[in-house]
N, C-alpha and C positions, 0 to 999 in steps of 0.2 A: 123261337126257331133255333134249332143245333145248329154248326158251324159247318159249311160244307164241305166234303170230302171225299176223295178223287180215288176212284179204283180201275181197275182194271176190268173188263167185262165177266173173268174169270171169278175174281175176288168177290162182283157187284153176284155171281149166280152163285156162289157159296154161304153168302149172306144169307139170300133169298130162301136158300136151302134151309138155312138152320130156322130162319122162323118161319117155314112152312111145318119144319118138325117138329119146334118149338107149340105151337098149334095146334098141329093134328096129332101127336104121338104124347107127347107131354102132359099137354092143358086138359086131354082126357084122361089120363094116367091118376094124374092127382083127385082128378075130381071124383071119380072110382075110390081111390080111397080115403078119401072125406065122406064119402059117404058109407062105405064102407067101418070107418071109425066111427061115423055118427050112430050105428046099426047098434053098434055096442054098447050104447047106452048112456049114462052121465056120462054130460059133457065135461063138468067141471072139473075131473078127475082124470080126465082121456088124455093121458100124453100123446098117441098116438094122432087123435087128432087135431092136438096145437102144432103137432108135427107138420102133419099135413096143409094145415091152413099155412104155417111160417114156409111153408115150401111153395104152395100156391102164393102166397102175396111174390116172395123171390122171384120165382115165375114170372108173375103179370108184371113185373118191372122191368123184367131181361126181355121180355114181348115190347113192353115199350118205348123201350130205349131204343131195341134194333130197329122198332119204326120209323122212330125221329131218326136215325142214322141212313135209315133206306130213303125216306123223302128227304135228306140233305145230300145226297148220292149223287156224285156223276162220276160217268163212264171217259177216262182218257183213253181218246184213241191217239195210241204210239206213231201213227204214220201220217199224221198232222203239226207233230212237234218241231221244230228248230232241233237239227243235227248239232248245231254251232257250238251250243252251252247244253251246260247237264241240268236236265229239268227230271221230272216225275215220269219213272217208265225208260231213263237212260241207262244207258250200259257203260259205269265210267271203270277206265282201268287208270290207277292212280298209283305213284310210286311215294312211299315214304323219304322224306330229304335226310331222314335219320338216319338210317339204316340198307336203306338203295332198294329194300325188299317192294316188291306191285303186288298188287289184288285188282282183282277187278269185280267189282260191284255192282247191283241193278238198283237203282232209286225208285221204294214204291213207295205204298201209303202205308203209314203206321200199321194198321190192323193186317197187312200183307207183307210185316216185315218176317224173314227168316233167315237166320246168319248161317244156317247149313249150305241153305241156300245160295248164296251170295247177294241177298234180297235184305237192304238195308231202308230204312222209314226216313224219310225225304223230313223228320222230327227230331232223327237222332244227332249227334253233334256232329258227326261225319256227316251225314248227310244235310245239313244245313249249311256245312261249311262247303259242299261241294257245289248246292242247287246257284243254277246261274253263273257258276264259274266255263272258261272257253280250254280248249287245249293248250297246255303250255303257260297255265294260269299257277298261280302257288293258290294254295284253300289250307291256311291257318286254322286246324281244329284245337280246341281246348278239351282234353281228355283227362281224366283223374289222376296221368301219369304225368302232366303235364301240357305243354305247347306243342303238336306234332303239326308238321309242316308238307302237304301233300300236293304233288306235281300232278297235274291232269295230263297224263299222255293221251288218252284217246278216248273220246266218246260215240258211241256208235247207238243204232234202238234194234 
């Protein structure tokens, strides 16, 4: 059994999305031209369909995985959490002690991080140092540029 892991409703139907595509768009794509490669004759010589087959095994792996990832799946509902501390699905604005500069950041799941976003992985070293801290808390990150020191001014969902 894969390890569990926490999304968002939005994140859990985008999943869903890709290996419905993954499925129905894909899994027949290849198999069309496996057969197609196989039309052509020795096999033994067919780049094309070693091609094909190394794209299909690829395939049936990335179906399998996203399986085990969708039956280890749960959905965090945000309006059930503890306001108090910065959990998964929080909205923390955090000021550097370094530098006095804030950001404010959303804590999700790994696979729904995006830094454009302001959508940081509750995995990343900010965001571990942040999970379970309260306002007015310091969250000691270890960054490659060294020890940064971040103040939780406010958490909200």
């Amino acid at each position: 059994m894969g390890k569990l892991s926490y999304y968002t409703q939005e994140g859990l139907d985008r999943l869903k999305e890709k290996l419905r595509h993954l499925e129905t768009v894909e899994r027949p794509s290849i198999s069309k031209q496996i057969g197609e490669a196989r039309d052509k004759g020795d096999l033994s010589e067919n780049a094309e369909y070693d091609a094909a087959k190394e794209a299909q095994g690829l395939l049936e792996m990335e179906i399998s995985k996203l399986k085990d990832v969708l039956s280890n799946a749960r959905v965090v509902d945000g309006s059930q959490l503890d306001d108090s501390k910065a959990l998964i699905l929080s909205f923390v604005k955090i000021k550097n002690k370094k530098n006095g500069m804030e950001m404010k950041y959303q804590l999700v799941a790994e696979n729904e991080a995006d830094l454009k976003a302001s959508k940081i992985s509750v995995e990343s070293p900010i965001g571990k140092g942040l999970l379970g801290k309260s306002v007015g808390d310091l969250a000691p990150v270890q960054t490659p540029g060294g020890l940064i020191e971040f103040e939780i001014i406010e958490i909200t969902r």
